[in-house]
N, C-alpha and C positions, 0 to 999 in steps of 0.2 A: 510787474509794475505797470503801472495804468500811465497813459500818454501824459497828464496835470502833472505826476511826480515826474518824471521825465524831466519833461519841459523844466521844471523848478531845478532838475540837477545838472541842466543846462545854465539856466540863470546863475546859479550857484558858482559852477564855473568860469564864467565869464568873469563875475565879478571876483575872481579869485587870481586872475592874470594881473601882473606890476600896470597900476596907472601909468607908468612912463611909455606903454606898449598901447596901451588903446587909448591916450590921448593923442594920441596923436594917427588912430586912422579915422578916415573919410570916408562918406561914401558906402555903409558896407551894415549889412543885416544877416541876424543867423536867424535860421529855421529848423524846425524839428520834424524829418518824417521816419514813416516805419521802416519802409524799404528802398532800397534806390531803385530810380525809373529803371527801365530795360536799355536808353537810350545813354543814361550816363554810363551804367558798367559798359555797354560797348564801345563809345567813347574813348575809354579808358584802357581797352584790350582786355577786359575782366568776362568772365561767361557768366550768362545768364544761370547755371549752377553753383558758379561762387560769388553770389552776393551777399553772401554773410562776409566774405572778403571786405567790402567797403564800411567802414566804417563812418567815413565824414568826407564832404566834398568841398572845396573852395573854386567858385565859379566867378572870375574878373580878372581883371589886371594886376598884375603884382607892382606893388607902390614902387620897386626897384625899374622896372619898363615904364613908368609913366612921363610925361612931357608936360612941360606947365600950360599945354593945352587939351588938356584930359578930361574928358565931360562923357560919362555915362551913368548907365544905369548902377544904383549901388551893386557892389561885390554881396554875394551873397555866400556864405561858409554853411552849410545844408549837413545836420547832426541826423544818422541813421540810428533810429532806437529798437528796432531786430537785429540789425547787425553786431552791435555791443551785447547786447543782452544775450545774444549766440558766444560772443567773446568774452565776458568777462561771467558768465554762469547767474545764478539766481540772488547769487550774495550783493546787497545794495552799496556795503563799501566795494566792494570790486566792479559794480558797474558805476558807483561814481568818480571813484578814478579815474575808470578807459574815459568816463566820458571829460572829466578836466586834459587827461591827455591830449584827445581828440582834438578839444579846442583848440590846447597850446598847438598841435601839429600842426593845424588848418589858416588857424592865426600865421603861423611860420610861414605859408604857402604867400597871404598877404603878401607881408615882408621880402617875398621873392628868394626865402629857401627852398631850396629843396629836398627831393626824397632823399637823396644819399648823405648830407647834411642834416637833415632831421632824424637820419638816422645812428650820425657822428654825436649828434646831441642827447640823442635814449630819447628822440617824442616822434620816434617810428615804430 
């Protein structure tokens, strides 16, 4: 799948999340790349041989820590399209799933869930 169709099942995604969950955030942009940098899987405690591990990142403040004097840069939610396309195989319904999952997970990250909670929910 070529990065246009990607990106489009990303958009798709998005708009596929309950309006009552993204009217209400702030602040906050997704982007689409191939692979995660070297410096986010380290970050994360991930090796630079399991980056097919990462799927999607959310980099900001989670709206749950914030204080009503909160002024940065937007939260940015970062969709890897190697890593799904390693996880969900060649089949287009099964990479646009992981990739609507991915959202809702990273969305959740927003929100100030986390991993073991997103993963009480099945969007881990």
């Amino acid at each position: 799948m070529n990065m246009k169709e990607f990106e489009a099942l990303v958009a798709e995604a998005i708009d596929s999340v309950p309006e009552e969950f993204l009217e209400r955030m702030e602040n906050w942009q997704v982007s689409v790349e191939e692979w995660p940098r070297p410096q986010d899987l380290l970050s994360l405690g991930i090796s630079l041989e399991n980056r097919h591990s990462l799927l999607g990142l959310y980099r900001g403040v989670p709206a749950t820590k914030r204080t009503s004097y909160y002024m940065a840069l937007p939260d940015c939610i970062t969709i890897f399209k190697g890593p799904i396309e390693t996880y969900a195989g060649q089949d287009k319904d099964a990479i646009k799933n992981q990739v609507r999952r991915t959202i809702i997970h990273e969305i959740g990250h927003y929100w100030g869930i986390g991993e073991k909670r997103l993963r009480e929910l099945g969007w881990a």
